[in-house]
C-alpha positions in Angstrom: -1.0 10.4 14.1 -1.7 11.5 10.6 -4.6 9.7 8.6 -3.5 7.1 5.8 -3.9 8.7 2.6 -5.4 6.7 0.1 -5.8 7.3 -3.5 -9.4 5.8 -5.3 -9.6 5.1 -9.2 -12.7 3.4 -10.2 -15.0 3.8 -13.0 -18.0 3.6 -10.9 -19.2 7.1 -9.6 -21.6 5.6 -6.9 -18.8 3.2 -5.5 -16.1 5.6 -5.1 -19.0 7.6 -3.3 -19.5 5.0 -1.0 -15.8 4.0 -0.9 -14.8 7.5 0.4 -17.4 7.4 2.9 -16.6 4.3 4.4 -12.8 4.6 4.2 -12.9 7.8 5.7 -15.5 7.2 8.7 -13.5 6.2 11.6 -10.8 9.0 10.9 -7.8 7.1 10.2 -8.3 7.4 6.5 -8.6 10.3 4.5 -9.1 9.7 0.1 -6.8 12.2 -0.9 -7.8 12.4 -4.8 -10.1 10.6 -6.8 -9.5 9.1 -11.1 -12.1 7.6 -13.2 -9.7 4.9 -14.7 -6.6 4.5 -15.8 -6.0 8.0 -17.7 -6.4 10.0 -14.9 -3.4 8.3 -12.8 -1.6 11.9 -13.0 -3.5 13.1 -10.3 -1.5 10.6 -7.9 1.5 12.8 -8.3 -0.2 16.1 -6.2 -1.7 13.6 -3.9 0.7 12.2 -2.4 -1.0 8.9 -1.2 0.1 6.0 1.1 -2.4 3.3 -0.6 -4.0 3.4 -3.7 -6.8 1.3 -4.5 -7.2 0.2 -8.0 -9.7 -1.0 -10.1 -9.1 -3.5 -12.9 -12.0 -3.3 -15.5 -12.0 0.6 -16.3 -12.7 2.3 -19.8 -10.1 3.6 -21.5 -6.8 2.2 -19.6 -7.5 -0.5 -17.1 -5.8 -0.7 -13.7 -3.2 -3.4 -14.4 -2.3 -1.4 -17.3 -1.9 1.3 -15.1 0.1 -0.3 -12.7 3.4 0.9 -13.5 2.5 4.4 -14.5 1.0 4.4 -10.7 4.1 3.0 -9.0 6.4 5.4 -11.4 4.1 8.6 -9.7 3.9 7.3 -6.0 6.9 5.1 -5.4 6.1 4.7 -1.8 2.9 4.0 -2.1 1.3 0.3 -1.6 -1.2 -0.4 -4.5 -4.2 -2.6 -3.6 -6.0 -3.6 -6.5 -10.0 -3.9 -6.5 -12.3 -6.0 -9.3 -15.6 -7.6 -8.6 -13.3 -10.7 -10.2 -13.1 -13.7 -7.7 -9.5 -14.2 -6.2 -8.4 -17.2 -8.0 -9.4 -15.2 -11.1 -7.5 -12.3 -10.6 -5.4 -12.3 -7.7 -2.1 -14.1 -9.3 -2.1 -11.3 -12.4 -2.5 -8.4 -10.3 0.6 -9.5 -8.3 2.0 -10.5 -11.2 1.6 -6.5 -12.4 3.4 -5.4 -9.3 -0.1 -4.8 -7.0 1.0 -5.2 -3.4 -2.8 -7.0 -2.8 -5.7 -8.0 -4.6 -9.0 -7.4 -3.1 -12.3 -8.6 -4.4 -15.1 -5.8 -4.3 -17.7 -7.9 -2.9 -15.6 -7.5 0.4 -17.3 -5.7 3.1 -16.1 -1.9 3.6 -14.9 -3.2 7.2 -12.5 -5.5 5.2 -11.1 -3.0 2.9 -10.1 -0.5 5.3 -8.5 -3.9 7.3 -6.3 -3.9 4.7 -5.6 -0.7 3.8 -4.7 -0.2 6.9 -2.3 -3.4 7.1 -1.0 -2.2 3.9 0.0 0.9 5.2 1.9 -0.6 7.7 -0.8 0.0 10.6 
């Protein structure tokens, strides 16, 4: 079976390091492109993902007002959405903005690639 392909934008150099090596350890996920917030969405298009995990508080164009520019590029693709923002916070607006899930940060690496997996559909 092919490896989920998941799409990371997050202004945080250092997380997305540690995102992609946690994501892709157990070989069922592979991060297929990388953006630095909101701007940088085009790059979903070549990529091709199955998930994309999104971060809310970016510079420039924040991920729930990159939503639809993100499900416009990758249709298919489930869109979990990521801020260090608690649940009850955040959770209702993201869903609101078409996210498929809302995911606090905080959440052990074992728990995000739960989800993306169950987001994916495996």
């Amino acid at each position: 079976m092919d490896p989920i392909r998941v799409f990371v934008c997050d202004d945080a150099p250092a997380f997305r390091d540690l995102l992609r090596l946690a994501l892709e350890q157990e070989g069922d996920l592979a991060v297929v492109g990388e953006a630095e917030d909101g701007t940088e969405v085009d790059a979903i298009a070549g990529a091709r993902p199955d998930v994309v995990l999104l971060d809310v508080s970016m510079p420039g164009l924040g991920g729930l007002e990159a939503l639809p520019r993100v499900r416009e590029l990758a249709p298919g693709a489930s869109v979990v959405v990521l801020s260090s923002f608690t649940a009850e916070e955040m959770a209702g607006p993201a869903q609101a903005a078409g996210a498929d899930r809302y995911l606090d940060k905080r959440e052990s690496f074992a728990r995000i690639r739960e989800v993306v997996r169950e987001v994916a559909g495996r």
